[in-house]
C-alpha positions as CSV (number, residue, x, y, z in Angstrom):
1,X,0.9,15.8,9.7
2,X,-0.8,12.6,8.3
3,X,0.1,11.5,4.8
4,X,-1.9,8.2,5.0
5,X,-4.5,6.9,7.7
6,X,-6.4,3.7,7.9
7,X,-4.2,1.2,7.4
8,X,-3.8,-2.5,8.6
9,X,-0.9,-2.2,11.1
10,X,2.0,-1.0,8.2
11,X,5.5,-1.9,9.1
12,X,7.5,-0.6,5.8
13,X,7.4,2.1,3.6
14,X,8.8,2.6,0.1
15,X,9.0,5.3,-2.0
16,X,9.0,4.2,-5.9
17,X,10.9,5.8,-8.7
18,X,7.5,7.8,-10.1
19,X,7.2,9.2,-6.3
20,X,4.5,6.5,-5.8
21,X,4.4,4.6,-2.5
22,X,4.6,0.9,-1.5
23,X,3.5,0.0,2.0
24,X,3.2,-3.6,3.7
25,X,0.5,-3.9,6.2
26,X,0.9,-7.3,8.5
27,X,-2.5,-7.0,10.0
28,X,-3.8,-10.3,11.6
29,X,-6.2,-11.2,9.2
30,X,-4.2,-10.4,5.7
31,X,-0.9,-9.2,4.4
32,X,-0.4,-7.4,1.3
33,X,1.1,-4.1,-0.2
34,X,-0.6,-1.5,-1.4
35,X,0.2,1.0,-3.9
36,X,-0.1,4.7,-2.8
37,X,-0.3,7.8,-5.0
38,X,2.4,10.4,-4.7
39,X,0.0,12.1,-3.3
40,X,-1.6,10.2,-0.4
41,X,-5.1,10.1,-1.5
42,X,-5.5,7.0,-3.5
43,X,-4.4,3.9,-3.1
44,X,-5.2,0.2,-4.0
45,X,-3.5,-3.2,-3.9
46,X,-0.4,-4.4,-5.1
47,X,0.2,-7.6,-3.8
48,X,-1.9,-10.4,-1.6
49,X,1.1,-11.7,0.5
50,X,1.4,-13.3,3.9
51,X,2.8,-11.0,6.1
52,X,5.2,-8.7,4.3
53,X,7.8,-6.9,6.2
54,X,10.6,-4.7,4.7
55,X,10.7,-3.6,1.1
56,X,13.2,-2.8,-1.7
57,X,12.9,-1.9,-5.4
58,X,15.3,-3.1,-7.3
59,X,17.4,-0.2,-9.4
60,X,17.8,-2.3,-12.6
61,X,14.5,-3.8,-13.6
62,X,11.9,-2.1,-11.7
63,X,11.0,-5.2,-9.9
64,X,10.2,-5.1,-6.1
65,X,12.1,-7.4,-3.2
66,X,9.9,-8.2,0.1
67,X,11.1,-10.0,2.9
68,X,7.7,-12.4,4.3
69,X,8.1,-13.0,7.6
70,X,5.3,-15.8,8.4
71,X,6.5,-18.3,5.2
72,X,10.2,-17.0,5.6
73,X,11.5,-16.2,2.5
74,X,12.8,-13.2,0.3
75,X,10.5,-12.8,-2.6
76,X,11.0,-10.9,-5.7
77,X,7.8,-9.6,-7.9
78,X,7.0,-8.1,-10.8
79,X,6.1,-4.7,-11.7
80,X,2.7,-6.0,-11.6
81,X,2.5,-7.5,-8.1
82,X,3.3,-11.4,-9.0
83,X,5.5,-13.6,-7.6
84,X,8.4,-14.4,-9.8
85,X,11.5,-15.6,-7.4
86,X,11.4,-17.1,-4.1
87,X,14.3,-17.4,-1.8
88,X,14.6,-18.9,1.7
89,X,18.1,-18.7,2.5
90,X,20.8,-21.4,2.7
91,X,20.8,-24.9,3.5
92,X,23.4,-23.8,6.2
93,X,21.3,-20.9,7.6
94,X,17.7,-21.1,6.5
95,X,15.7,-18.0,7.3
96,X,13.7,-17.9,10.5
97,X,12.4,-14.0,10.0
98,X,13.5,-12.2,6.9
99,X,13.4,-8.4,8.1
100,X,14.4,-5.4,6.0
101,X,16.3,-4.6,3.6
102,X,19.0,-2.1,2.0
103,X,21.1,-2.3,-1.3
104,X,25.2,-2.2,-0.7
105,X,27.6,-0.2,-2.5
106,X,28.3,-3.3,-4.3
107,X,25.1,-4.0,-5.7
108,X,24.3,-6.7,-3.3
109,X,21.2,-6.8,-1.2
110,X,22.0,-6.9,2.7
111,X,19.2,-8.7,4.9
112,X,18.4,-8.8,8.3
113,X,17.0,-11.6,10.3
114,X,15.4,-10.9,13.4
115,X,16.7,-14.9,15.0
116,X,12.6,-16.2,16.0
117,X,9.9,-17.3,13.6
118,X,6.6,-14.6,14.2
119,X,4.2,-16.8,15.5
120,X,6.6,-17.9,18.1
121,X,6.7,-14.0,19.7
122,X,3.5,-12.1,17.9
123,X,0.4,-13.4,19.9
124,X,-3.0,-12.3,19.5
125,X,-2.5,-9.8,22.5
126,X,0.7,-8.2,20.3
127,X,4.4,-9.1,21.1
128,X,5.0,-11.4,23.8
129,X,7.4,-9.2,26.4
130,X,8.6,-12.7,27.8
131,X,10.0,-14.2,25.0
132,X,11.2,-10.5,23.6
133,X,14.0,-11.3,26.5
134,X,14.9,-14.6,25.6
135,X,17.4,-16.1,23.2
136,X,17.4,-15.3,19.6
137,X,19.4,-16.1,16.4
138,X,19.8,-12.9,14.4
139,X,21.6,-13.0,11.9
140,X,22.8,-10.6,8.3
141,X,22.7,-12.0,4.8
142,X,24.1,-10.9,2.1
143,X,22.2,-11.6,-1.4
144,X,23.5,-11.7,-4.9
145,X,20.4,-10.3,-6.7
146,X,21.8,-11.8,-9.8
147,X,23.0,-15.2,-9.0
148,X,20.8,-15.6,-6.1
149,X,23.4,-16.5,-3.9
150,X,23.0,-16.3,0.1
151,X,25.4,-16.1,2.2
152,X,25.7,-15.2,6.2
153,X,27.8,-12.9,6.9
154,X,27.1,-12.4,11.3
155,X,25.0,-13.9,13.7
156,X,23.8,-13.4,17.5
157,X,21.6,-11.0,17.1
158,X,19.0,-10.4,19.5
159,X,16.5,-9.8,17.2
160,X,18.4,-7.6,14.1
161,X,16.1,-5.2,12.9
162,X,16.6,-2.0,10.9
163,X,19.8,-1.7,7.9
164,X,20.9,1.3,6.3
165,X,24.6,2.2,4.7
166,X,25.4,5.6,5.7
167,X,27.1,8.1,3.4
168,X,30.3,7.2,4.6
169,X,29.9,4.0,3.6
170,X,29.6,1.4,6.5
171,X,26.4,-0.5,7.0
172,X,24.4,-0.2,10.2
173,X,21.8,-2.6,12.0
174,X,19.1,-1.7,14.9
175,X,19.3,-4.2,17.5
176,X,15.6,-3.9,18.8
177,X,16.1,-6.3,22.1
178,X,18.9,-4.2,23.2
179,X,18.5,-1.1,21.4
180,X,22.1,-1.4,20.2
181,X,23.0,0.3,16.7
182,X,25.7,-1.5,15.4
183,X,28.0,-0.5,12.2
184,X,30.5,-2.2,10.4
185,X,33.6,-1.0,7.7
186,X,32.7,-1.4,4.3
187,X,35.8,-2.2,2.0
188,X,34.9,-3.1,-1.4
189,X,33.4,-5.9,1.0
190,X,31.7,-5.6,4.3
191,X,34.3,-6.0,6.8
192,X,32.8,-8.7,9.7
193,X,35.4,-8.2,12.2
194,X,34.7,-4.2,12.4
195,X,31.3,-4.8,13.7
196,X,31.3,-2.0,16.6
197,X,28.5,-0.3,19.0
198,X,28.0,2.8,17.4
199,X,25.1,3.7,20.0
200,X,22.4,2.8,22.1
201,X,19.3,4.4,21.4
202,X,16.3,3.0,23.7
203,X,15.0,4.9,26.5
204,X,15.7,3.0,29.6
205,X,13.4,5.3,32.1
206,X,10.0,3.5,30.7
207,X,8.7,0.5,31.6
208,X,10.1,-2.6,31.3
209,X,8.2,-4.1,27.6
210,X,8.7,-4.8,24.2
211,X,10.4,-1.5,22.9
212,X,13.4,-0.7,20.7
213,X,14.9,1.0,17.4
214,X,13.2,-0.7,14.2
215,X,13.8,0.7,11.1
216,X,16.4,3.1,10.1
217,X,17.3,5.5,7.6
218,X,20.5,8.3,7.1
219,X,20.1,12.1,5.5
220,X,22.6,13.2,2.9
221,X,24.7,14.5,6.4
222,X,25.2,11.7,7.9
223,X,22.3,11.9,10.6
224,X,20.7,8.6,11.6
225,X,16.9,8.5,12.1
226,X,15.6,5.3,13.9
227,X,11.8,4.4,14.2
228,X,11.6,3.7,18.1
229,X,9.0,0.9,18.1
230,X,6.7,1.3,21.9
231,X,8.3,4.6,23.3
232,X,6.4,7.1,20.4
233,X,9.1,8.5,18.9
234,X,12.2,8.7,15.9
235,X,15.5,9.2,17.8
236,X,18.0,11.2,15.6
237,X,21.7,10.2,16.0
238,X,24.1,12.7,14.8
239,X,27.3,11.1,13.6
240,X,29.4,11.6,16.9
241,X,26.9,9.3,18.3
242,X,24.5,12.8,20.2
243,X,21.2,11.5,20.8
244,X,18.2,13.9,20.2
245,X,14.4,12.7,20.7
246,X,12.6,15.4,18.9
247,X,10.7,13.5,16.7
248,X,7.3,12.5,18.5
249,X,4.8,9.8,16.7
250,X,1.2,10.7,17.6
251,X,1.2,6.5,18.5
252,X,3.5,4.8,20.1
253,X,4.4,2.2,17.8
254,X,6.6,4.2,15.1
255,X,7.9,0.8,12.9
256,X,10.4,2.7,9.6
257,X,11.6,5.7,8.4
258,X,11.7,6.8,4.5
259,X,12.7,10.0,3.3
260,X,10.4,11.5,0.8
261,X,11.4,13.0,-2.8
262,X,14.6,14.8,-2.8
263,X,14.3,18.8,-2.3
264,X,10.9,18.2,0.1
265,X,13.0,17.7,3.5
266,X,10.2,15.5,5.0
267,X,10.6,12.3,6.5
268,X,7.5,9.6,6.4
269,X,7.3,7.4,9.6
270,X,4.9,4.0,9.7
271,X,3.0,4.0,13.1
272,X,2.0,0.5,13.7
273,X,-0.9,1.4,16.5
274,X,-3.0,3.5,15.1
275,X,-2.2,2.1,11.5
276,X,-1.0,5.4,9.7
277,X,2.1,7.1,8.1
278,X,3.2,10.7,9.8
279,X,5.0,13.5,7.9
280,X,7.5,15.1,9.9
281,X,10.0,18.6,8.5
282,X,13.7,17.9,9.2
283,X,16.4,19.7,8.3
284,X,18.1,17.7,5.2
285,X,17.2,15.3,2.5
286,X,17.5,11.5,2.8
287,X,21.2,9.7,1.5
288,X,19.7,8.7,-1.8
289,X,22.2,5.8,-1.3
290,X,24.0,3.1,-3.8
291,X,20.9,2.7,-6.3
292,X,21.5,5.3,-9.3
């Protein structure tokens, strides 16, 4: 089922307090979010950006965080689309490609950095398979949405992608070169050392391009759900690691995974190729997560 077509190659999808919908398109031309209706049928801008990538609302003001991935940066706006903080990492560990986002049990904001700057990988043609397999920098962030301080908490990442905390607590990352999902302990503070394959999710039996999990999101059981970017379709992880591929994208580029309002048992997935968001039934509700 299609909840929104015609869009500008969307990567993330947000939905708002009022059951509204951000999404960031990254076409080649523009970047921007636009503001969609609970509903699906209306829409309009919200923000004139570069090249927007994940997105977050924060649970204390309203405001909205967007990590740009062409002037790297983590940008906070306004309930009315402006600009109102700008932050581009540390003088340590600049970012190179802020990626998505989720909010920690402590109230911090955890951000992925895929390691490579966009124009250096996204051609004209798409995603350059030959540099997909070289070296990258990823690295995790952890934010202080108050004091604005950045710190990195991991690195070597080849190309850290999609970040969810589960309901048990511990944070995971999608590792799109590899299609590792890795996890870490979360002990009043994220525990570095603990950082642990939890599973590999990428379909090896295709051919050989750029493919991999991308965004990621938990139900209220504990189930992962990961957008598998070039292979058409959200893998579901059940928490003994027990792959299923049920999930299949009418394109081939699924980029994020959002759970819609709680009771509705729907999941909305961003397909990058043909520039829409699919509905899909599945069994539970999303983890409403650390944000009430």
């Amino acid at each position: 089922m299609i909840f929104v077509e015609g869009l500008d190659h969307p990567e993330s999808a947000l939905r708002l307090n009022d059951g509204s919908w951000l999404i960031s398109e990254v076409g080649h031309d523009k970047g921007r979010l636009i503001r969609v209706s609970e509903s699906g049928k209306e829409s309009k801008l919200f923000a004139q950006l570069n090249r927007p990538n994940g997105i977050l609302q924060d649970p204390h003001d309203g405001s909205i965080w967007v990590a740009e991935t062409r002037e790297p940066s983590l940008l906070k706006l306004n309930p009315d689309g402006t600009v109102c903080e700008t932050i581009t990492g540390s003088a340590e560990c600049p970012f190179l490609w802020p990626n998505d986002m989720a909010l920690g049990p402590d109230g911090a904001i955890y951000l992925t950095d895929s390691g490579i700057h966009v124009d250096d990988l996204i051609t004209e043609d798409g995603p350059d398979p030959e540099i997909w397999e070289g070296s990258m920098r990823g690295k995790l962030f952890r934010i202080d949405p108050v004091s604005k301080q950045v710190d990195c908490l991991d690195q070597g990442f080849c190309f850290a992608n999609g970040i969810a905390f589960a309901p048990d607590g511990r944070l995971y990352i999608s590792e799109s070169a590899t299609g590792h999902i890795y996890r870490y302990e979360f002990a009043r503070s994220l525990v570095v050392s603990s950082r642990e394959i939890f599973v590999s999710v990428t379909d090896t039996s295709g051919p050989c391009r750029v493919v991999g999990p991308d965004g990621i999101a938990f139900d209220e059981n504990g189930n992962l759900y990961a957008a598998m970017f070039g292979q058409g379709h959200v893998a579901t992880v059940y928490p003994n690691g027990e792959i299923h591929r049920t999930i299949v994208t009418r394109g081939s580029c699924p980029t994020d995974v959002v759970f819609g309002a709680p009771g509705s048992q729907k999941l909305y997935i961003t397909e990058y190729q043909r520039g829409r968001i699919e509905m899909a039934d599945v069994p539970s509700d999303g983890f409403r997560g650390y944000d009430d």
